[in-house]
N, C-alpha and C positions, 0 to 999 in steps of 0.2 A: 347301650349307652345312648343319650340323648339331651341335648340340649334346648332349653323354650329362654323366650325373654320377653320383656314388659316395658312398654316405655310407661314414664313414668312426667306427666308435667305439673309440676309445683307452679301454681298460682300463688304471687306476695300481695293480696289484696289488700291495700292499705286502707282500709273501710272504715273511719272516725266522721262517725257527723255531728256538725256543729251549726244548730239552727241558725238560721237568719233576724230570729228576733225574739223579743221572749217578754210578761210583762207581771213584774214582781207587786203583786197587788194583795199576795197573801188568799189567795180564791184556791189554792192547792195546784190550779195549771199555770205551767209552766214559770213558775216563780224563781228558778233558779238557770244561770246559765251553765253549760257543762259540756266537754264533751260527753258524748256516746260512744261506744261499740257491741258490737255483740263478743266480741271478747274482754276478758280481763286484760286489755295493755294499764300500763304504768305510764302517769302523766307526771313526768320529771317537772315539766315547771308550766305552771299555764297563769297569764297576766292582761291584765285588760286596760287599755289606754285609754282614754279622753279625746276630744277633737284637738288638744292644744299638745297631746305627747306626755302627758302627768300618768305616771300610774296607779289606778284609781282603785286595781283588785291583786293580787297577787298569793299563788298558791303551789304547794310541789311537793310530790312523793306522794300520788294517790292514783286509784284504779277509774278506769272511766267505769261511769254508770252511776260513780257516788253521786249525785245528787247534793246533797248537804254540805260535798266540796268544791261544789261552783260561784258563781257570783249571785249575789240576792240585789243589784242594784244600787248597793252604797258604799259609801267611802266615807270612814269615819264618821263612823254610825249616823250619816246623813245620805237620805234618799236625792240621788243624783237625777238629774232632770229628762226627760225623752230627749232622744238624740242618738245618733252612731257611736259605736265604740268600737276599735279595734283591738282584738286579739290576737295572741300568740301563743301556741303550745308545742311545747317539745312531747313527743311521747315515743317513748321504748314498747317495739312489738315482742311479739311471744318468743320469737328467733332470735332476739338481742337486736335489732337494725333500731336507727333512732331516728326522728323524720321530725323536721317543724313543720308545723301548719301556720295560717295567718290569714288574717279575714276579717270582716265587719259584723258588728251585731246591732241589732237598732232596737232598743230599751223604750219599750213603750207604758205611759202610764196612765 
């Protein structure tokens, strides 16, 4: 009879990146804001502010990576001007844990 064991350590790397600026010019780079990851998480809700608190994008129940379901730089089908915007995204990891992020983006054009 014999007995062996294994430690085992689970890393929860919460690894979502969200560029610092992005400029929707329709040139195919970088025209959309979005998170990332290298996994499929679930972005429960992710919304993007104005300098004055208006919100100017909003979107929810989609994978990071989509592309197509981030911000293209307009609000009501009007191209918004260079400047800061703050966002906010809730997103559910592959374990079930849910985590907001929030931060600045600067929309250059």
């Amino acid at each position: 009879q014999d007995t062996a064991s294994t430690f085992v350590k689970v890393l929860k790397n919460r690894r979502i990146y969200f560029p610092n600026a992005f400029s929707p010019n329709d040139d195919g780079f970088n025209d959309y804001f979005f998170p990332a990851s290298k996994n499929a998480e679930v972005v429960l809700s992710f919304e993007i502010y104005d300098r004055w608190g208006s919100l100017v994008f909003e979107n929810e129940n989609f994978e990071t990576e989509q592309v197509d379901q981030g911000w293209d730089g307009e609000h009501n089908d009007k191209k918004l001007p260079t400047g800061v915007y703050v966002y906010k995204a809730e997103i559910q990891f592959l374990d079930g844990e849910i985590f907001t992020f929030t931060g600045d983006v600067t929309l250059l054009r």
